[in-house]
C-alpha positions in Angstrom: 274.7 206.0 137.5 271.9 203.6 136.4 269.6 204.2 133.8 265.5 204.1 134.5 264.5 201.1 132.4 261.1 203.0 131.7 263.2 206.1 129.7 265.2 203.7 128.0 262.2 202.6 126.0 262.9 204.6 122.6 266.2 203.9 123.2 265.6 200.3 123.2 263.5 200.4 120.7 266.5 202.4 118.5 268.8 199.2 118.7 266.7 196.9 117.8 266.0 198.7 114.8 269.8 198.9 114.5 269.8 194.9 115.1 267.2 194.6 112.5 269.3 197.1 109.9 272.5 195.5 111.0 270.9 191.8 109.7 270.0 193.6 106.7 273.5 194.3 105.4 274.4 191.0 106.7 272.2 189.4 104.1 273.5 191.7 101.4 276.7 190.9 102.2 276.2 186.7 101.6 274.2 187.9 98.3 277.1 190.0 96.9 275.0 193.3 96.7 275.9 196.0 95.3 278.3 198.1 97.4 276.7 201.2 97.5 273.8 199.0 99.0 275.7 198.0 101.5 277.4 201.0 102.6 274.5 203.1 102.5 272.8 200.4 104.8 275.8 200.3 107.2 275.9 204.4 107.6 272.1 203.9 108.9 273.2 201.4 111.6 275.8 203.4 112.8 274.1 206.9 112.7 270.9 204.9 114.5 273.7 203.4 116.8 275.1 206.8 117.6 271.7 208.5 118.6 271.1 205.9 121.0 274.5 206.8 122.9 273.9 210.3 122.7 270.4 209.2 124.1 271.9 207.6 126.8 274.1 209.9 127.7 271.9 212.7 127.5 269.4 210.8 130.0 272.0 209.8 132.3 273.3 213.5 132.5 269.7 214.8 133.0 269.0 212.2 135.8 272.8 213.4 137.5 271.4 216.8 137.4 267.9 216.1 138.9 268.7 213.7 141.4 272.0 215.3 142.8 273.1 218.3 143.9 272.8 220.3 140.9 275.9 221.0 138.2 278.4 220.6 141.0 277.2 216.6 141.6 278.0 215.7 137.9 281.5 213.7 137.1 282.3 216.2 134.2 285.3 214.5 133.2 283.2 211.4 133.2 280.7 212.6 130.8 282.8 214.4 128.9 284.8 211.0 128.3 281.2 209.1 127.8 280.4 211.6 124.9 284.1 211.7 123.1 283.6 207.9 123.2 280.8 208.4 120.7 282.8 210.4 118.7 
């Protein structure tokens, strides 16, 4: 299944805030910040990573289920496996 570049925009958008948050603890890592800093910065970057999978996935089930042949086209064991993966 391939994502529609045009739906992916918030999603996108989500990692690069991530990629900007992830350079954030970087830097406060080479100044010897405070760890609570740095922790609490890392939890954002991985909640905000998280949402974007779950975004993905969500999008790519919704497209298997409007394009196909209903429930019965969807790869449940694939998606289930997609979602645990997130887990």
């Amino acid at each position: 299944m391939e994502l529609d570049p045009t739906e992916m925009t918030p999603v996108i958008n989500r990692v690069k805030r991530a990629q900007g948050q992830l350079a954030g603890v970087l830097r406060l890592l080479e100044e010897g910040r405070d760890c609570e800093d740095v922790v609490t910065q890392l939890a954002a970057v991985s909640k905000a990573l998280d949402k974007a999978g779950f975004a993905i996935v969500a999008s790519g089930l919704q497209q298997c289920l409007s394009t196909g042949d209903g429930i019965d086209s969807v790869d449940v064991k694939k998606m289930e496996k997609l979602f645990l993966s997130l887990a």
